[in-house]
Biopython code that builds the backbone (N, CA, C, O; Angstrom):
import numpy as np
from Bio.PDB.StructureBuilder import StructureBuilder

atoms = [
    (1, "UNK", "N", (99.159, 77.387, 95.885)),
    (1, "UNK", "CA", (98.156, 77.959, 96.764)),
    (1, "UNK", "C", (98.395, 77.424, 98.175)),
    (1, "UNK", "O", (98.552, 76.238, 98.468)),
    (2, "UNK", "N", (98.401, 78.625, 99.129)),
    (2, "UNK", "CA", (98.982, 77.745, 100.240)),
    (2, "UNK", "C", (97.076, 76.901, 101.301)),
    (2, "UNK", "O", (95.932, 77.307, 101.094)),
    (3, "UNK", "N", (97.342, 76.160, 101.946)),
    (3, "UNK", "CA", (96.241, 75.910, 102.273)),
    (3, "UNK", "C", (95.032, 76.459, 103.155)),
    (3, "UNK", "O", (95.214, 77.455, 103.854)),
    (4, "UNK", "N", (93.830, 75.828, 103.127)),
    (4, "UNK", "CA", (92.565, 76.669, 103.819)),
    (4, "UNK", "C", (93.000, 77.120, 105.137)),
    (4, "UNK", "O", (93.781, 76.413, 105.774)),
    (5, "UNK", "N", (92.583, 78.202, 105.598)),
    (5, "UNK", "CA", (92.572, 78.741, 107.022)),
    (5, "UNK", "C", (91.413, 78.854, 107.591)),
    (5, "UNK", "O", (91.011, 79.999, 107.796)),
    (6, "UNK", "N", (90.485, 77.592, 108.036)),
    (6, "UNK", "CA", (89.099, 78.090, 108.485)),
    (6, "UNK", "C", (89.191, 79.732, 109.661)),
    (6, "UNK", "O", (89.790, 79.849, 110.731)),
    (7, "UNK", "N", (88.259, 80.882, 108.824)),
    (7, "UNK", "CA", (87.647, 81.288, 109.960)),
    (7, "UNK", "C", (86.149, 81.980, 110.169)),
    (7, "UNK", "O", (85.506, 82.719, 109.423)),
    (8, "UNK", "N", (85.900, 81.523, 111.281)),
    (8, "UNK", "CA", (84.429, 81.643, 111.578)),
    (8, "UNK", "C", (84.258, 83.180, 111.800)),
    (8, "UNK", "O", (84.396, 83.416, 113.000)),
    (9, "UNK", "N", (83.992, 84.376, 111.033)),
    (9, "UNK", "CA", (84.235, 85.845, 111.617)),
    (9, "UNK", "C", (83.108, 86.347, 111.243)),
    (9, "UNK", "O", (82.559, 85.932, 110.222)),
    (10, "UNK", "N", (82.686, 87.114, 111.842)),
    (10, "UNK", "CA", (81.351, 88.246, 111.462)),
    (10, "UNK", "C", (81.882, 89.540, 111.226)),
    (10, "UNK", "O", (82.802, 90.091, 111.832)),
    (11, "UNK", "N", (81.074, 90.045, 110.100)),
    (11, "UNK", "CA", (81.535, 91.217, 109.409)),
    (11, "UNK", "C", (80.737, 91.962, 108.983)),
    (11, "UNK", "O", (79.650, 91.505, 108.628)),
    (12, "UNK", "N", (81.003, 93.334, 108.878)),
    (12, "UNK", "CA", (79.926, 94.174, 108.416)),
    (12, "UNK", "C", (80.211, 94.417, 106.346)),
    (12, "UNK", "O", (81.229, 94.869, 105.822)),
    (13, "UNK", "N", (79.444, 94.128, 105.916)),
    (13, "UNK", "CA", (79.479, 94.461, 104.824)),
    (13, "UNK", "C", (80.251, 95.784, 104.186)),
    (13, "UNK", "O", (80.158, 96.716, 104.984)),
    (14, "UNK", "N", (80.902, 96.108, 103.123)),
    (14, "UNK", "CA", (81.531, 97.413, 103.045)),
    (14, "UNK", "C", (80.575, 97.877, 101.468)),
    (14, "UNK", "O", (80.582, 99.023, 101.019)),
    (15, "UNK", "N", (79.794, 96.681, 100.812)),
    (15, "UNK", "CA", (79.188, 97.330, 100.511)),
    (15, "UNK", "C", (77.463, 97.875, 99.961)),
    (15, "UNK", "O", (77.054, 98.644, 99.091)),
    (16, "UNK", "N", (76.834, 97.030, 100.967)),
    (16, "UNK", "CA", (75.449, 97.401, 101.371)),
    (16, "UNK", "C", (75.273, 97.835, 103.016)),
    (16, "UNK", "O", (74.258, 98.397, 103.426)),
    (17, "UNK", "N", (76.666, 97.408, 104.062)),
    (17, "UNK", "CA", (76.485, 97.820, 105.534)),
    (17, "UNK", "C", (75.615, 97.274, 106.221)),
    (17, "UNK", "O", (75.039, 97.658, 107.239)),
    (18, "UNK", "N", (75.470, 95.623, 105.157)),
    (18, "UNK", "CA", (74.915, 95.171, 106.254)),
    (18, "UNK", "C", (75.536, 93.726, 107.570)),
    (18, "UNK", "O", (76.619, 93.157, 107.432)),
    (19, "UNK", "N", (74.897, 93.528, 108.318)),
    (19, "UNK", "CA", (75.801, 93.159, 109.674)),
    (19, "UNK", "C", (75.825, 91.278, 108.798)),
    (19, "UNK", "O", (74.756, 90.979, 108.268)),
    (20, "UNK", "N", (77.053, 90.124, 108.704)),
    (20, "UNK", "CA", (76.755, 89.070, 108.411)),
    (20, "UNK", "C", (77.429, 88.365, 109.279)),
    (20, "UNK", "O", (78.611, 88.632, 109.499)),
    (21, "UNK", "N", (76.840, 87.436, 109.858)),
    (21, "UNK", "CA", (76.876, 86.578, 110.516)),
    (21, "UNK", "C", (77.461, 85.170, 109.792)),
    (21, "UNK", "O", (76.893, 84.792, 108.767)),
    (22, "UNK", "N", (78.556, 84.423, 110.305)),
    (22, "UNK", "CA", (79.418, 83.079, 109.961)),
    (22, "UNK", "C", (78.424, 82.327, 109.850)),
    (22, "UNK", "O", (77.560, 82.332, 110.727)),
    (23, "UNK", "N", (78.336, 81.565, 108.812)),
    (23, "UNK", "CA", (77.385, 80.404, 108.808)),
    (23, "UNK", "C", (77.891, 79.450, 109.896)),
    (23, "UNK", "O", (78.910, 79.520, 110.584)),
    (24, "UNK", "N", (76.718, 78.362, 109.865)),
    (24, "UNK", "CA", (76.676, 77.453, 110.819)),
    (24, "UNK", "C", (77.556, 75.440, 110.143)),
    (24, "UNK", "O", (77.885, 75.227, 108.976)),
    (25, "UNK", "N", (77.628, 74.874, 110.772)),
    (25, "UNK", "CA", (77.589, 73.542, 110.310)),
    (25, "UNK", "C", (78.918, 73.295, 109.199)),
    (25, "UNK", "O", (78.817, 72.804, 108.075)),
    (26, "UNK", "N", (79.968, 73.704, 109.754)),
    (26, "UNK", "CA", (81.402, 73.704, 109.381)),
    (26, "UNK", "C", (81.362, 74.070, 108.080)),
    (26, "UNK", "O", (81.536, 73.085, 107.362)),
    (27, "UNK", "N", (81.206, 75.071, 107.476)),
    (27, "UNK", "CA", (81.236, 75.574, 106.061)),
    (27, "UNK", "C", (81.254, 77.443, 106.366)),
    (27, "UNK", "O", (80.673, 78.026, 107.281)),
    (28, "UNK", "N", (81.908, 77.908, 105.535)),
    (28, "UNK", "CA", (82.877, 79.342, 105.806)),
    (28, "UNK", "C", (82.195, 80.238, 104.894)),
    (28, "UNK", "O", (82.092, 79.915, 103.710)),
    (29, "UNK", "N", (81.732, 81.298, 105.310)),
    (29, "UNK", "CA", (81.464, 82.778, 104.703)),
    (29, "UNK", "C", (82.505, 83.904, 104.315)),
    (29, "UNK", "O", (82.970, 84.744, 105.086)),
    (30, "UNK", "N", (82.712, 83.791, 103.291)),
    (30, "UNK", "CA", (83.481, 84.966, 102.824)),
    (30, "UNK", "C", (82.933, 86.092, 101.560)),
    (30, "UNK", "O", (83.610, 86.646, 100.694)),
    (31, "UNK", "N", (81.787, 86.162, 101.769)),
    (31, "UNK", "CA", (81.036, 87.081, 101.026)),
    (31, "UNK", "C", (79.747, 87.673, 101.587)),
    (31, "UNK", "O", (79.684, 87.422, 102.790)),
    (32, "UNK", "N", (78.453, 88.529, 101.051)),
    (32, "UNK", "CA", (77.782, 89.070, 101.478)),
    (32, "UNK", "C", (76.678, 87.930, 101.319)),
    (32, "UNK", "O", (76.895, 87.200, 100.352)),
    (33, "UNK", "N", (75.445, 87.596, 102.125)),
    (33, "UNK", "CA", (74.372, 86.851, 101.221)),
    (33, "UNK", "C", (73.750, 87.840, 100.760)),
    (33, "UNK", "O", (73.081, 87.418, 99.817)),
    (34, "UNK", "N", (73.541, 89.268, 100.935)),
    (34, "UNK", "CA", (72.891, 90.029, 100.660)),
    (34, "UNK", "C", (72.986, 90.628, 99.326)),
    (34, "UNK", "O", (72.006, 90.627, 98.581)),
    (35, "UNK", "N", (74.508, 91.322, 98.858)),
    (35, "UNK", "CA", (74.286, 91.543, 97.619)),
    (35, "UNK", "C", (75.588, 90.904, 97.099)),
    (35, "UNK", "O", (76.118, 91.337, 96.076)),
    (36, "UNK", "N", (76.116, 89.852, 97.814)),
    (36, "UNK", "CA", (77.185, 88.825, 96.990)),
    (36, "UNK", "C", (78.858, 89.545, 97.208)),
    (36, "UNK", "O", (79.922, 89.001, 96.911)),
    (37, "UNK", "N", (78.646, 90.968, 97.839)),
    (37, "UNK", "CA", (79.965, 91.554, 97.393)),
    (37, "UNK", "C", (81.307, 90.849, 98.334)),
    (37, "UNK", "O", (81.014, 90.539, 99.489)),
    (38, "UNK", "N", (82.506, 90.637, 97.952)),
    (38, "UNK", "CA", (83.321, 90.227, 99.054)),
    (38, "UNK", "C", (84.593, 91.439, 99.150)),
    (38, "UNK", "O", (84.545, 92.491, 98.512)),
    (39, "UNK", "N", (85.912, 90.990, 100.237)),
    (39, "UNK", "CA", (86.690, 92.078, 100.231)),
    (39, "UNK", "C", (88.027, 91.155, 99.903)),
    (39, "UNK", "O", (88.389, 90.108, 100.441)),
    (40, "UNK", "N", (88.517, 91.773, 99.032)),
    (40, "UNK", "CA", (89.960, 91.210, 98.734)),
    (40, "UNK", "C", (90.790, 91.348, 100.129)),
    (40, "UNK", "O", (91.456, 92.331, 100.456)),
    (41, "UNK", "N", (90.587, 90.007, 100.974)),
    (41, "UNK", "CA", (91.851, 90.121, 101.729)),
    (41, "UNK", "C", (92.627, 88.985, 101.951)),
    (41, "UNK", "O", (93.189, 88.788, 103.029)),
    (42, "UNK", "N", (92.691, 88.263, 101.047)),
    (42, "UNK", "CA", (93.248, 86.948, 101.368)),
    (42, "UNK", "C", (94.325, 86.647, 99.967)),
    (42, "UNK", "O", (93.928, 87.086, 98.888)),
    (43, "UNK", "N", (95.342, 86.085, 99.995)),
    (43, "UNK", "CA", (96.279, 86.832, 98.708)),
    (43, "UNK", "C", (96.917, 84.926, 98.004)),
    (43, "UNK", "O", (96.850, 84.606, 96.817)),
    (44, "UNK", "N", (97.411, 84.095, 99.028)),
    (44, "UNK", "CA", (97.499, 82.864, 98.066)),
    (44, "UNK", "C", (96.659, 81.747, 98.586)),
    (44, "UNK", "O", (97.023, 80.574, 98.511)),
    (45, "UNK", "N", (95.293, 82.209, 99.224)),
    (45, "UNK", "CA", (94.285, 81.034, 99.789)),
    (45, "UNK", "C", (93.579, 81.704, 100.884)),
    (45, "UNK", "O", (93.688, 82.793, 101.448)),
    (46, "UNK", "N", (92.696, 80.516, 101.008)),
    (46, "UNK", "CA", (91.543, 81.350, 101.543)),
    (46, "UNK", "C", (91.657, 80.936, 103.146)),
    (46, "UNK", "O", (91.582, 79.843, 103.708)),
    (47, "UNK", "N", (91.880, 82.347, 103.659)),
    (47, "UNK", "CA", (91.877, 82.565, 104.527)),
    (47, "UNK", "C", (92.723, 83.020, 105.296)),
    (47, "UNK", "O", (92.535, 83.074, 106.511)),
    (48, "UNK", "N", (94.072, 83.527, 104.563)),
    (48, "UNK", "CA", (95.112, 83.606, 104.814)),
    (48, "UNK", "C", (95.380, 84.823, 105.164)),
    (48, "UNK", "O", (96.378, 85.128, 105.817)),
    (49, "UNK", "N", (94.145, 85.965, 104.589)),
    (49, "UNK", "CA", (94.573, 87.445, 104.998)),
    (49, "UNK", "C", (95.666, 88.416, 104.768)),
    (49, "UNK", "O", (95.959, 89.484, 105.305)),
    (50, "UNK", "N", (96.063, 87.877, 104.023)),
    (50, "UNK", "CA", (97.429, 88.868, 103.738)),
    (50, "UNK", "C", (97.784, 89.557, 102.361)),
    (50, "UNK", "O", (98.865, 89.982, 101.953)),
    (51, "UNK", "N", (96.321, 89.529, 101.672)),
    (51, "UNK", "CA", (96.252, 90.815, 100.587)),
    (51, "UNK", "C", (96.487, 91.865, 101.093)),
    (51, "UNK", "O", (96.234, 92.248, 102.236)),
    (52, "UNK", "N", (97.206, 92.605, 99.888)),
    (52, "UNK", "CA", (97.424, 94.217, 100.930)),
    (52, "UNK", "C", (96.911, 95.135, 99.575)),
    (52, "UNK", "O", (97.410, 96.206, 99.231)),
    (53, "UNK", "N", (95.706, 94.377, 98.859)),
    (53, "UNK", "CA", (94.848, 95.067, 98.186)),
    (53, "UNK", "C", (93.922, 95.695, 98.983)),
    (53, "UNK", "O", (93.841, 96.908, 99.177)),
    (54, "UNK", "N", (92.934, 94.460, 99.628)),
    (54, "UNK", "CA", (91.505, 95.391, 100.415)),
    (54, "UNK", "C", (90.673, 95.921, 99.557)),
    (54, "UNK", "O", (89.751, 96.634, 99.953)),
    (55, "UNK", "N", (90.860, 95.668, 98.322)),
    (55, "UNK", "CA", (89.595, 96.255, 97.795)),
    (55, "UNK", "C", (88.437, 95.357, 97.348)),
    (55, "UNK", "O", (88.805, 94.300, 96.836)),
    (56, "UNK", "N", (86.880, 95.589, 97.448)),
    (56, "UNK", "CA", (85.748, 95.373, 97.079)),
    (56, "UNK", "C", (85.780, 94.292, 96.344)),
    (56, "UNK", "O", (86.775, 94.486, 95.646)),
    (57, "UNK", "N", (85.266, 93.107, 95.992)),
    (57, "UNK", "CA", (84.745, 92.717, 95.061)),
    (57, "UNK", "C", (83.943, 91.931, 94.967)),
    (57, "UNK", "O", (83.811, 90.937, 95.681)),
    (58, "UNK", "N", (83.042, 92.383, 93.737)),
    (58, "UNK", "CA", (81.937, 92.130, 92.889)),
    (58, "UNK", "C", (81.868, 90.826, 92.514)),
    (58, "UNK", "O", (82.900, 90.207, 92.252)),
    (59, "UNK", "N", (80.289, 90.088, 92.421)),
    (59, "UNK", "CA", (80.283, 89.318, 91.870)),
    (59, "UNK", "C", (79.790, 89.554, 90.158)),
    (59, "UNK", "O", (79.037, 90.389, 89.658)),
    (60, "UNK", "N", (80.366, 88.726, 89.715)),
    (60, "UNK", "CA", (80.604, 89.234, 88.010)),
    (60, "UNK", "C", (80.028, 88.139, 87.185)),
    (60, "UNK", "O", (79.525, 88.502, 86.121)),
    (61, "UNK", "N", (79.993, 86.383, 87.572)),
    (61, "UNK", "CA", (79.541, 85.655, 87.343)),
    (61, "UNK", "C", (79.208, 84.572, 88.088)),
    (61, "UNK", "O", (80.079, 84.099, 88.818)),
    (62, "UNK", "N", (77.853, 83.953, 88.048)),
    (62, "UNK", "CA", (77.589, 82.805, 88.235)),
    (62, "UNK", "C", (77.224, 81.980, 87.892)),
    (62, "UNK", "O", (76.098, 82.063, 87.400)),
    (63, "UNK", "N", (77.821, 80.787, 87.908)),
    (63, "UNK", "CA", (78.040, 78.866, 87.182)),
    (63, "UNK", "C", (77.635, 77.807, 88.038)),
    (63, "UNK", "O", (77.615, 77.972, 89.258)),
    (64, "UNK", "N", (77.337, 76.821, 87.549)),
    (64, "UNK", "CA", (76.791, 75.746, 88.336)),
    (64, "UNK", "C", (77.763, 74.554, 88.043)),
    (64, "UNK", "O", (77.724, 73.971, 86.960)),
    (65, "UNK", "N", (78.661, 74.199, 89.065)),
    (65, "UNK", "CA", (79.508, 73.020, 89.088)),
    (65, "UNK", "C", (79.000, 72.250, 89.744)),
    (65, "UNK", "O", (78.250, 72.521, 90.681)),
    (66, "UNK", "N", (79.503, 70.481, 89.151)),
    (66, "UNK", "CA", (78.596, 69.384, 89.241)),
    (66, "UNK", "C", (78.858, 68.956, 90.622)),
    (66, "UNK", "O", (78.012, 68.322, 91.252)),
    (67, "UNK", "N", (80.073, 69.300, 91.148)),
    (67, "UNK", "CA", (80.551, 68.683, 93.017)),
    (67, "UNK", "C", (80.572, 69.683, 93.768)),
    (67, "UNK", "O", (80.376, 69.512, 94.971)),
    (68, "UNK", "N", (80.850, 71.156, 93.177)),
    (68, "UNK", "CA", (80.352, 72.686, 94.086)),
    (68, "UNK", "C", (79.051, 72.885, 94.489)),
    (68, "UNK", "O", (78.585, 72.900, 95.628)),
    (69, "UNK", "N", (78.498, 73.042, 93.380)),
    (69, "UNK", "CA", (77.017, 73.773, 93.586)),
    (69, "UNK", "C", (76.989, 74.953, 92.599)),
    (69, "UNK", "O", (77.259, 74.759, 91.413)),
    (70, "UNK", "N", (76.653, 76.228, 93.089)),
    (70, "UNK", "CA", (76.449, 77.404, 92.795)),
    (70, "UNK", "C", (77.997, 77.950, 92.737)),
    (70, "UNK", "O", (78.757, 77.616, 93.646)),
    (71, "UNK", "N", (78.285, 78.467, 92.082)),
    (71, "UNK", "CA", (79.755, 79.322, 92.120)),
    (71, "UNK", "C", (79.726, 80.288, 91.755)),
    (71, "UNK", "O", (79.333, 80.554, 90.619)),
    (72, "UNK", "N", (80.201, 81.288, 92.740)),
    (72, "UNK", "CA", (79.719, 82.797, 92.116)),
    (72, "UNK", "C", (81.654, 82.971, 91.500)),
    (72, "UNK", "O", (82.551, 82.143, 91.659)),
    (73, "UNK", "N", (81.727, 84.284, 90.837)),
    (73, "UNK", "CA", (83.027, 84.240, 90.612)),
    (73, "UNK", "C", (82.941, 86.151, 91.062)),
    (73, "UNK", "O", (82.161, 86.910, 90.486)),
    (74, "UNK", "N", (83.852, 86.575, 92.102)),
    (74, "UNK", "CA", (84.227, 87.853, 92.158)),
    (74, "UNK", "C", (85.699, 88.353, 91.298)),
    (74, "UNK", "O", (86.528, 87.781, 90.590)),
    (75, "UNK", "N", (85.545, 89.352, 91.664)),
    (75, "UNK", "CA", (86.614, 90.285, 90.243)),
    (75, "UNK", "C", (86.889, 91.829, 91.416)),
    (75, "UNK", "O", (85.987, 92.434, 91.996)),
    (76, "UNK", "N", (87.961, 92.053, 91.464)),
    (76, "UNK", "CA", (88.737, 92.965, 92.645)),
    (76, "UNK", "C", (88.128, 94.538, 91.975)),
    (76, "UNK", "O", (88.788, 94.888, 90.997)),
    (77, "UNK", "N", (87.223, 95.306, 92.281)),
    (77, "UNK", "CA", (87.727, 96.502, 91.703)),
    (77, "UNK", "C", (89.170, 97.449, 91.696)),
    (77, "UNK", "O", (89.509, 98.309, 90.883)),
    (78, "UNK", "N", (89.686, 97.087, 92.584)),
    (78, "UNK", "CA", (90.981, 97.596, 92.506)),
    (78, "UNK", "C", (92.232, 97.110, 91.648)),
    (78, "UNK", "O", (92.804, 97.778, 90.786)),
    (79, "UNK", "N", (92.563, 95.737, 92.077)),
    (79, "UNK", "CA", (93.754, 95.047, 90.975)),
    (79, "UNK", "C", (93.228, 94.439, 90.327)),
    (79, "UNK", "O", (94.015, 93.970, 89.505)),
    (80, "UNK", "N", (91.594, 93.899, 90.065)),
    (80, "UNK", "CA", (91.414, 93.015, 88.735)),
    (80, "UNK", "C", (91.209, 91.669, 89.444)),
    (80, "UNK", "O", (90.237, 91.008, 89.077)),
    (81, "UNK", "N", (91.960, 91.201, 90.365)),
    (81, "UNK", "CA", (92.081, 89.559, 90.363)),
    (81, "UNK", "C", (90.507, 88.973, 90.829)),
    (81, "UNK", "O", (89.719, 89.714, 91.416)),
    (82, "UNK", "N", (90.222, 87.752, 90.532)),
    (82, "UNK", "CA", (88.982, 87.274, 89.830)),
    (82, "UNK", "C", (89.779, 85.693, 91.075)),
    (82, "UNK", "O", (90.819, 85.058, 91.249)),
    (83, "UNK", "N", (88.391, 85.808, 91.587)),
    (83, "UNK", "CA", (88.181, 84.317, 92.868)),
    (83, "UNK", "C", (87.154, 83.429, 92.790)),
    (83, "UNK", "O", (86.153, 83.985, 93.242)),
    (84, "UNK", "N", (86.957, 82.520, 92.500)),
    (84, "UNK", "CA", (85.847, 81.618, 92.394)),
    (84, "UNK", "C", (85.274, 81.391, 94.335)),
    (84, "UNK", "O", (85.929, 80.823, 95.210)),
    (85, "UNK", "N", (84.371, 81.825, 94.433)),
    (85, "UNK", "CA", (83.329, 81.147, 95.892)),
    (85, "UNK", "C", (82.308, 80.672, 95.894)),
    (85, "UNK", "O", (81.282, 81.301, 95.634)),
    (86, "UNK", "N", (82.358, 79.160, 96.255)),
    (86, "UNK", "CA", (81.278, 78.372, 96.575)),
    (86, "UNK", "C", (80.002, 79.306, 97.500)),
    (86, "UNK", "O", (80.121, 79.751, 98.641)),
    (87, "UNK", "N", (79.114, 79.383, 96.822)),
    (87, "UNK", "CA", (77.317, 79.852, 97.383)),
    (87, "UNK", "C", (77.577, 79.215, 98.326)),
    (87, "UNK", "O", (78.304, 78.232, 98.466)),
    (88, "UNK", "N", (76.667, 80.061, 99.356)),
    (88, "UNK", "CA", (76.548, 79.701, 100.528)),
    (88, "UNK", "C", (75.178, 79.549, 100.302)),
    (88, "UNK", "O", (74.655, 79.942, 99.260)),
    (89, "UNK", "N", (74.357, 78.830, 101.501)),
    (89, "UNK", "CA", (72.734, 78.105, 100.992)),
    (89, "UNK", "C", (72.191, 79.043, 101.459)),
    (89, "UNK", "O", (70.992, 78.788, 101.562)),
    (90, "UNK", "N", (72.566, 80.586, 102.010)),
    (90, "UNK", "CA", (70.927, 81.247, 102.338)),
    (90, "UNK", "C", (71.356, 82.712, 101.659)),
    (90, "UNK", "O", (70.964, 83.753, 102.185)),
    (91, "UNK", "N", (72.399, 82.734, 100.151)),
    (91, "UNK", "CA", (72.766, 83.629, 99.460)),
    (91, "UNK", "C", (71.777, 84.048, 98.539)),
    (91, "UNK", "O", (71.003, 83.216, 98.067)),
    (92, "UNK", "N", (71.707, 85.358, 98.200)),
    (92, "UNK", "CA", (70.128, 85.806, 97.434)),
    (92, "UNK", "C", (71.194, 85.912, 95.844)),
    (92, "UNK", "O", (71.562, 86.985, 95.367)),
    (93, "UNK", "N", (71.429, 84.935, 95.423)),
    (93, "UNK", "CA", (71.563, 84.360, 93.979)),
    (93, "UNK", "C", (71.088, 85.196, 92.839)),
    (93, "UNK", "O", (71.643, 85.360, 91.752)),
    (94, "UNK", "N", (69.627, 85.847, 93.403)),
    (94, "UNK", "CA", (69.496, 86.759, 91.958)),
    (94, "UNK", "C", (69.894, 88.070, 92.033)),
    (94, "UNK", "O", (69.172, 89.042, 91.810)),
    (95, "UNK", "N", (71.512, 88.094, 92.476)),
    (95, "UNK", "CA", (71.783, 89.423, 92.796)),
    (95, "UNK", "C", (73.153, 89.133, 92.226)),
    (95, "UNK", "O", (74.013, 89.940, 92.577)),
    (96, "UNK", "N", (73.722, 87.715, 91.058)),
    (96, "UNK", "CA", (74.665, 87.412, 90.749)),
    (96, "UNK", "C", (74.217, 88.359, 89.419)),
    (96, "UNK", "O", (74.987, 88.492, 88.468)),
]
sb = StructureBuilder()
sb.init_structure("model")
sb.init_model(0)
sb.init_chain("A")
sb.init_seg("    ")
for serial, (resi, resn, name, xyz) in enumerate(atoms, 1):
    if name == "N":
        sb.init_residue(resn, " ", resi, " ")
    sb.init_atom(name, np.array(xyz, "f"), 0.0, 1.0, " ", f" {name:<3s}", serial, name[0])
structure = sb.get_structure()
């Protein structure tokens, strides 16, 4: 896995449309808080951008790890591949 690429970016959701804003206090958004969905674009680490999937994905499960927190796990509708992301603290959780 090659290593983290912090980036701080705001994005519009692709699939509720709604507008999300980078969290604050050095910790990284790469999903919706709204309905959890993220976009496959990052291919051997996060942040790296260079999937040339782009497609949607769902959150499919969520687990509670003892040094994470909340872990949602997404799943690509397009190729399948399945990403573990640390919750972010103002994510609406009952939408895992």
């Amino acid at each position: 896995m090659s290593p983290f690429i912090p980036r701080q970016e705001p994005f519009v959701c692709d699939n509720c449309g709604k507008e999300v804003q980078p969290l604050e206090k050095g910790t990284y958004r790469n999903h919706c808080p709204y309905c959890l969905c993220s976009k496959h674009v990052d291919s051997e680490g996060p942040g790296d951008r260079l999937s040339k999937c782009g497609g949607l994905m769902h959150p499919i499960e969520l687990n509670h790890n003892a040094k994470k927190g909340w872990v949602i796990l997404h799943e690509c509708a397009v190729c399948g591949k399945r990403i573990p992301n640390k919750a972010a603290p103002d994510d609406d959780l009952t939408r895992a």
